[in-house]
C-alpha angles and dihedrals in degrees: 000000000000118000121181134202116211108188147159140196109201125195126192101234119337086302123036155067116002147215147177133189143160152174128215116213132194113225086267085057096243111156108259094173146331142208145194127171141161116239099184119229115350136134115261085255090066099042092050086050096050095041087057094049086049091047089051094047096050085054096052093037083067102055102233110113091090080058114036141033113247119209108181116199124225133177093189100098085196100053090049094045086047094055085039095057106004088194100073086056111128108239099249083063114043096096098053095052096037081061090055100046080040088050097046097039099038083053091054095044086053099045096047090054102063085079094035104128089187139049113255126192124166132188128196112232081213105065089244 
């Protein structure tokens, strides 16, 4: 089954009060869950980053993922480019969307593992 997150981070001016929010939808687009947070003064790359790691928590938080396929929205093209190929994230925000990937990608290993039979470990040759 398809779910998608629709979600936002706004910012007054380039610098400002913040603010994040989101609704989840089922593929018949019935309202699963919704957000909306301050996140007091931030820049509109940073809103759009945590509203995506809150996004991704309140979808693992619901235990679905081992269930449904999750698609999140975002209008903001760098922070779609920075969770598509981490490496080109400026440094100021590596750790925020090192925290999505992580979000999105610590849920699935759990939740594969509830039917594991086996033990699996992997290790990047790379250090990453």
């Amino acid at each position: 089954m398809h779910l998608k997150f629709n979600k936002d981070g706004v910012v007054q001016g380039s610098f400002g009060q913040a603010g994040t929010g989101g609704v989840l939808r089922d593929h018949a687009e019935k309202v699963i869950a919704k957000f909306s947070k301050s996140i007091g003064h931030s820049d509109p790359a940073i809103a759009e980053s945590l509203a995506i790691k809150e996004a991704l928590l309140i979808f693992s938080n619901l235990n679905l993922s081992n269930q449904q396929y999750l698609e999140v929205e975002s209008d903001s093209n760098n922070m779609v480019c920075w969770i598509q190929k981490p490496l080109t994230t400026p440094a100021v925000f590596k750790e925020l969307v090192s925290a999505c990937i992580t979000a999105g990608e610590v849920d699935g290993l759990a939740k594969a593992g509830i039917n594991r039979r086996e033990e699996w470990i992997s290790f990047s040759n790379n250090g990453s």
